[in-house]
Steps between C-alpha positions, in 0.01 A plus 500: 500500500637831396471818728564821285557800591176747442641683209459855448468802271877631271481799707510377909218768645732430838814598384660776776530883395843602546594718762723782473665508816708883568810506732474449836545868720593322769775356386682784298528327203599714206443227244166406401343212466218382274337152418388393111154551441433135404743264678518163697290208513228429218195308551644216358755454766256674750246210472736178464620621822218556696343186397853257567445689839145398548449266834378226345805438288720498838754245461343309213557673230837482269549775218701397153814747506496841678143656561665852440869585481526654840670337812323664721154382319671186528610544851115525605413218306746286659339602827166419421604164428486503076765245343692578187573238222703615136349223376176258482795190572631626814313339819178669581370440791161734484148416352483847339758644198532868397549649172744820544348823391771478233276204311589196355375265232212332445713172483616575895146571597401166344780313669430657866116392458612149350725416803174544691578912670311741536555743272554877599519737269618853611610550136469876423216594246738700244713213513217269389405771244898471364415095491171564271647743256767306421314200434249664308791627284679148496129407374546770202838345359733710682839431651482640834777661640477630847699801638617447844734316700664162459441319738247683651202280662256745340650439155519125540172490561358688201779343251370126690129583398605494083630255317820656353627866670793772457615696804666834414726683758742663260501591154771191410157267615326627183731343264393177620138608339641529159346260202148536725202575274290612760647688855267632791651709774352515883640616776574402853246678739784673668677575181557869419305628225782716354692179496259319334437721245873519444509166416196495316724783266778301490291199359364645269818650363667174549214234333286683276745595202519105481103479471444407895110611580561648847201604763531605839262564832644668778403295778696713779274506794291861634653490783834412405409803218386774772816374734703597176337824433484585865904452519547748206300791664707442786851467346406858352503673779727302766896446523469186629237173473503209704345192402383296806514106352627168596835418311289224297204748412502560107333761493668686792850458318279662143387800698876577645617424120239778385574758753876488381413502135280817547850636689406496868719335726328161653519218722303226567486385883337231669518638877609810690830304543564530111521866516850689498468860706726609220273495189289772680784744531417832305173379363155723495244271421515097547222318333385149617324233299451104521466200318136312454625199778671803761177527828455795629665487814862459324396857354421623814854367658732643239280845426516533920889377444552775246326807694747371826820490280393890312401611806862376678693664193290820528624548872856436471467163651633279220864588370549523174836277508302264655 
């Protein structure tokens, strides 16, 4: 028996405003500081978290991969009893198997339901919408070739749902497309749409002066898409962005990549321990945004970090040879 997920509406009606938070007069601080007005978790990850959390899945429920790439996310989960298998032939010793938010196949979902599991699926809706585009295009005659990440569980996913896929990371990946008749480009939800369309160029530069029919759908995700946009207003107006993410978070390590190609000095941290006091020095205006799989309370530690390191520099109370 499958339990889904009650799926909702492109645009999440309960997606947080952004807040604009000024400096704190208490502290002194001379820099400001100012949060992205679309940042941090989407629904997707919002809602396979709350339901891995749920009571009745305490300790007997075991999730396929990481829920969300975020140890702390993980940490909790740990705590509330939810096992972790990479794989449907490790030993699992719960009644109950979840499907990441990332997705998967339709061949894994068969397998967990054949080796008698229940079947979770906290699959993200976008995701599934990738999954149905791209079949309907495999459907049409097209090659599909999916923009994104090797290796990515996302990607494998969508590229194990088709018979025959391409996955494009750089522009040496599309000469493996030549002598195609027919290519298709999607993208990976938390793809950029600049890149994509970049490729999508490049393609078509590449394959059509040999008579290659390309066609493309931009299958980047709204949030991921307002996160983007979001990160743009605020690199034009801030010296400094960081990008509050787990190390493994995709699209955390995209959104530090686009706030240095726009020319604003970034870093991705995971913690208030990641932060160096010295990337503050002389700045007026620090910007702070996060990845889809980054909960709120990491934001709150490292913008409350932040305000306590400008506020120490302000007042003398940090060297600057230190």
């Amino acid at each position: 028996m499958t339990n889904e997920l009650q799926r909702r509406e492109l645009v999440d009606p309960g997606e947080p405003t952004i807040v604009r938070t000024p400096p704190s007069s208490a502290s002194g601080a001379s820099m400001e500081v100012v949060r992205a007005s679309a940042m941090g978790k989407c629904f997707g990850v919002r809602d396979a978290i709350d339901l891995a959390l749920e009571e009745r899945f305490r300790g007997r429920l075991t999730v396929l991969g990481d829920l969300v790439h975020n140890r702390q996310v993980i940490e909790r989960l740990d705590a509330h009893g939810v096992d972790r298998a990479s794989s449907l032939d490790e030993r699992i010793e719960t009644g109950s198997v979840m499907i990441t938010a990332h997705g998967t196949s339709d061949r894994v979902r068969d397998e967990v339901r054949a080796r008698g599991y229940e079947l979770i699926d906290a699959t993200c809706p976008l995701v599934e919408k990738v999954h149905r585009r791209a079949r309907e295009l495999e459907r049409d005659g097209f090659h599909v070739a999916v923009v994104g990440k090797k290796g990515h569980v996302e990607v494998r996913g969508l590229t194990g749902d088709l018979s025959e896929a391409s996955v494009v990371t750089t522009e040496a990946d599309l000469e493996d497309l030549r002598g195609r008749a027919r290519v298709a480009f999607v993208a990976q939800t938390t793809e950029t749409t600049e890149r994509f369309d970049a490729m999508v160029a490049a393609a078509r530069a590449l394959l059509e002066p040999d008579g290659v029919e390309i066609a493309s759908i931009d299958t980047t995700c709204q949030p991921t898409r307002d996160r983007q946009a979001a990160l743009r207003e605020l690199s034009r107006s801030c010296d400094l962005v960081i990008v509050v993410g787990d190390p493994t978070s995709n699209n955390s390590r995209k959104l530090a990549e686009t706030a240095r190609a726009l020319g604003v000095d970034a870093h991705r941290v995971g913690t208030p321990a990641d932060l160096d006091p010295r990337w503050f020095r002389g700045r007026r205006r620090c910007g702070i945004t996060a990845g889809t799989s980054t909960p709120d309370e990491s934001i709150d530690a490292v913008e409350g970090a932040i305000r306590v390191i400008a506020g120490a520099q302000a007042g003398g109370a940090i060297d600057d040879a230190a």
